[in-house]
N, C-alpha and C positions, 0 to 999 in steps of 0.2 A: 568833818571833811571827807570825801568821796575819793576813791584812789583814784588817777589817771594814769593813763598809758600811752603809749606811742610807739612807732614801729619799732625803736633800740630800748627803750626801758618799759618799766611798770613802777607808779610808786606805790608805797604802803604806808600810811599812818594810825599809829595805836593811840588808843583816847589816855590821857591821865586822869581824866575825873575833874582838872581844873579845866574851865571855860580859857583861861589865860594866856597858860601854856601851852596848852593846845593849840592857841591861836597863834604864837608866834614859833612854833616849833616847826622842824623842815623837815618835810617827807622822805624817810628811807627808802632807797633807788633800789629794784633789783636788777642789775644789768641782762641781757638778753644777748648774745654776740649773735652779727648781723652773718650767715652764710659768707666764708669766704672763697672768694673764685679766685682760682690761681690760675687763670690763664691770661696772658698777656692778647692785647689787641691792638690793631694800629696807631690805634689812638696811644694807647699806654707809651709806645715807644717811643712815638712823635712827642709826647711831653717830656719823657726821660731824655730825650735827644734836647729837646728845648731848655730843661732845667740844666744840666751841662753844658748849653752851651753860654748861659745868663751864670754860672758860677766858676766860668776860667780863667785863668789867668788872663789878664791883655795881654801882658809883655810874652806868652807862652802860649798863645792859643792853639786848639786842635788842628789837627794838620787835616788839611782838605784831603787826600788821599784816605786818613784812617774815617774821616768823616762818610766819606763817600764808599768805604770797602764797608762799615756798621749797616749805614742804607741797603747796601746792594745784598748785605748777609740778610738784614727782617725780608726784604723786598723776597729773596728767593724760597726762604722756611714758608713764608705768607702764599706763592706762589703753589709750592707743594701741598699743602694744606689742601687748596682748594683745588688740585689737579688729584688730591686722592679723596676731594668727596666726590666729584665728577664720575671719576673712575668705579665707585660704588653706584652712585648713581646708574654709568652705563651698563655695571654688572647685572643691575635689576634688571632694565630694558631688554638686554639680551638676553636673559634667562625666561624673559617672560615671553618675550617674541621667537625662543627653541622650543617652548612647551606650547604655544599655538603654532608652531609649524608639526611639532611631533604629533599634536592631535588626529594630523590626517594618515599618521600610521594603525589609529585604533580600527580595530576588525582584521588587522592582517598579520601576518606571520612574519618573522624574523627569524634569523638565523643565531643563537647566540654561544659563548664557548663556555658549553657546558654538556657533559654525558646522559643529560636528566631531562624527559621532555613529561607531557603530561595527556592523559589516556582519558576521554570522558564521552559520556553516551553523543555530546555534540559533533565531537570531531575524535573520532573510534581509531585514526590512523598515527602514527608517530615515524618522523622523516627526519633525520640528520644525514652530517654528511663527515666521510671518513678520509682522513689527510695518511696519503701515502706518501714515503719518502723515496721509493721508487716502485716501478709496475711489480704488481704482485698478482697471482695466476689464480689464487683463490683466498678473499678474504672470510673469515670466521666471525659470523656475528652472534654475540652474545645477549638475551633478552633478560634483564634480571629486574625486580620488585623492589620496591624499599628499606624489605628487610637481606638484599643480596641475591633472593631464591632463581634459581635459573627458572625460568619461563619455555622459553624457545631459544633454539638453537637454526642458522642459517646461513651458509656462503653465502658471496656476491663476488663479484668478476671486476679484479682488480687491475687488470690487465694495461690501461690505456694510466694509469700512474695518475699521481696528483691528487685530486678531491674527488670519488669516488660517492654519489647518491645512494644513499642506502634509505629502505620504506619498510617498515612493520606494520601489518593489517590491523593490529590490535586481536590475535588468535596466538590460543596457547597452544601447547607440540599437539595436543589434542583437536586442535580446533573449534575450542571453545571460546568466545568473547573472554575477554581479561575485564576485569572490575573495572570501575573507574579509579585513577591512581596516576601515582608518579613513576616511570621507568625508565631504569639506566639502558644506553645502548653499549656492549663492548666488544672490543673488536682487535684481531689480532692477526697476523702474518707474520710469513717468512721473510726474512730481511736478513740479506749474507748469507742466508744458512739456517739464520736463526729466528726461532718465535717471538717475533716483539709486540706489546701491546701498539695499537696506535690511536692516534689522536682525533677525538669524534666530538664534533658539534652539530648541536639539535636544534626544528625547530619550534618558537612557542607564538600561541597565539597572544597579541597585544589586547588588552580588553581596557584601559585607560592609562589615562597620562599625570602624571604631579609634577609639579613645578620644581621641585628640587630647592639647590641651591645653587649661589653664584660658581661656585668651588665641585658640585657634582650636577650641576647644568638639570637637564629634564628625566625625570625619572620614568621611565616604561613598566607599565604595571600588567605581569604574564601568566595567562590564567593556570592555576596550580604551580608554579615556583615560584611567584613574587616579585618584586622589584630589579630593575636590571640599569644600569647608567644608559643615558642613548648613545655615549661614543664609544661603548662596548657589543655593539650590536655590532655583525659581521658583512649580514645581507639582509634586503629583506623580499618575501616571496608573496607573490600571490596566494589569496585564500584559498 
């Protein structure tokens, strides 16, 4: 005899050597359990709702109110289910449709809040901008390297308060081209009286776009610092 099988069992039969008993002997089963789903579906509910109401009481039947508050509880859970795959759904659409609208920021420059821009024989210049918390008569700009090392040193005219343009050539105290690289801009002034550092954002160039995710949206990808969120971008500037 040949085992058989089927989608919930498999049988097996061992020979005795008699023709006989063999013949009339019955196949050991080895069970299989079939995946089980524990999710309920409408259907599932509608039966349980149906088997309850074929096994009630007559003299005591379910009260149309708690009948109809059961309905309106699956009806609403059922509701939200499918109002939160939607909602994933719209998340994709819109993240995909931020990351082709961000594409047409590639080639140009952004403003972003960060002291750190990046220096390369393409674009030789580095330009942030310094946030005054009120007019200051001369600001102190600090040129420093990756590893801290002062570079150059430079005023700018702080005078007119606010967000203050500041521009480095890419030239060191010497006047020599600086490598290609990462550098910080820092920057300080008189405030009350006193020397306070203040607050500088650079800009980078955009060189591509990634899609991100639903939760950090389109990512901007900035030549020599890397990745930046697009709702963290401050401004963006002409090349």
């Amino acid at each position: 005899m040949t085992p058989q099988s089927n989608s919930r069992s498999s049988a097996v039969t061992e020979s005795t050597g008699n023709p006989f008993l063999d013949s009339i002997r019955l196949p050991e089963e080895s069970t299989i359990p079939e995946a089980n789903n524990q999710e309920l579906t409408q259907d599932d509910f509608f039966s349980l709702l149906s088997q309850q109401l074929s096994m009630q009481d007559p003299f005591k039947p379910v009260d149309n109110d708690q009948m109809i508050a059961q309905m309106a509880s699956f009806s609403t859970v059922d509701g939200i289910g499918k109002l939160n795959e939607e909602i994933v759904n719209l998340n994709a659409v819109m993240t995909s449709s931020q990351a082709l609208q961000a594409s047409g920021l590639v080639g140009q420059k952004v403003l972003i809040p960060s002291d750190t821009g990046h220096i390369s024989a393409e674009d030789p210049h580095l330009k942030g901008i310094v946030s005054t918390p009120e007019a200051i008569d001369d600001i102190t700009v600090r040129i420093e390297d990756e590893k801290g090392q002062l570079i150059k040193t430079f005023t700018v005219d702080g005078s007119a308060g606010g967000n203050i343009d500041v521009s480095w050539d890419g030239l060191d105290k010497d006047g020599e081209p600086v490598a290609s690289g990462n550098y910080s801009i820092k920057a300080s002034g008189r405030v009350d009286g006193k020397s306070e550092d203040l607050a500088v954002s650079t800009y980078a160039h955009v060189t591509s776009v990634s899609l991100g995710t639903a939760s950090t949206g389109a990512i901007l990808n900035l030549r020599g610092i890397g990745g930046i969120k697009i709702g963290d971008v401050l401004a963006v500037s002409e090349t």
